[in-house]
C-alpha positions in Angstrom: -178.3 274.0 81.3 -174.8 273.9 83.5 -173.1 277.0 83.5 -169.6 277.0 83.2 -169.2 277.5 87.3 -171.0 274.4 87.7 -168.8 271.9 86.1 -166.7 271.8 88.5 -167.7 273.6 91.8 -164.7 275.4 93.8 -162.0 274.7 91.8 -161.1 278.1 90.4 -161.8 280.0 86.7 -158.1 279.1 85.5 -157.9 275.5 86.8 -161.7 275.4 85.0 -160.0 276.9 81.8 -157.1 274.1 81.7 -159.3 271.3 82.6 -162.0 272.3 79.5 -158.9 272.6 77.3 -157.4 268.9 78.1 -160.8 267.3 78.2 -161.3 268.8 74.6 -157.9 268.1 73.0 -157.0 264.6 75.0 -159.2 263.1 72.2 -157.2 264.0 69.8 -153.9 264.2 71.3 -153.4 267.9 70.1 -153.3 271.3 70.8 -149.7 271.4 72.7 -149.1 274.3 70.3 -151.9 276.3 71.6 -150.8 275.9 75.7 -148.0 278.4 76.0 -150.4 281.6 74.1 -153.5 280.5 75.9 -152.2 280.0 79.4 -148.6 281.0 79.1 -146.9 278.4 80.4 -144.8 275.4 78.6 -147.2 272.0 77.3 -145.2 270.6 80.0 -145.7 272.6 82.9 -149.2 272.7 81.6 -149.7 268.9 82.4 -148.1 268.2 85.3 -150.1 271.2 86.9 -153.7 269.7 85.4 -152.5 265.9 86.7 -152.0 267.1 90.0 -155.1 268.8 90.0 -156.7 265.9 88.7 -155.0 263.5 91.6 -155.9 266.1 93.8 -159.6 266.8 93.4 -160.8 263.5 92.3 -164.3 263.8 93.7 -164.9 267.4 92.3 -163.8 266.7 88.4 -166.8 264.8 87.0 -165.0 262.6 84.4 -165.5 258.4 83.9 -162.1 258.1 82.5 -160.3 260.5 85.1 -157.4 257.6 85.8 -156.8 257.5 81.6 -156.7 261.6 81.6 -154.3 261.4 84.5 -151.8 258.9 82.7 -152.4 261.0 79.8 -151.2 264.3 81.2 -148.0 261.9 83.0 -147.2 260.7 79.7 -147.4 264.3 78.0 -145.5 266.0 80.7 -142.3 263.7 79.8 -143.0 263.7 76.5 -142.9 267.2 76.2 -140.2 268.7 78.6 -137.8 265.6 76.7 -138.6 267.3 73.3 -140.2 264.0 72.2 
């Protein structure tokens, strides 16, 4: 069994936290409600900062659709900080 450190090795608890959230609500293009009481922080903040850690740690988030989840969390971000 993978423990949850093991996902995704030296990347830390919180960035682990957002990264489990968007992989299980991308799906279903939900759960921007939930992102400011869980992580306190806007939807919008919330997905530029998981894109960039996306773009930035390519190798060390093990995903097969990483370039759809980082388009998704680009097209979120403006969606979201333009009220839309």
């Amino acid at each position: 069994m993978i423990g949850p450190n093991m996902l995704y090795p030296n990347i830390s608890e919180s960035d682990r936290s957002m990264i489990r959230y968007l992989l299980r609500w991308a799906p279903f293009d939900g759960g921007d409600d939930e992102i400011f009481p869980t992580f306190g922080i806007s939807p919008g903040t919330f997905y530029l900062r998981v894109g960039r850690l996306l773009q930035a740690e390519p190798d060390r988030i093990p995903h097969h659709n990483l370039a759809e989840l980082i388009a998704y969390c680009a097209r979120k971000a403006r969606a979201t900080s333009t009220g839309r």
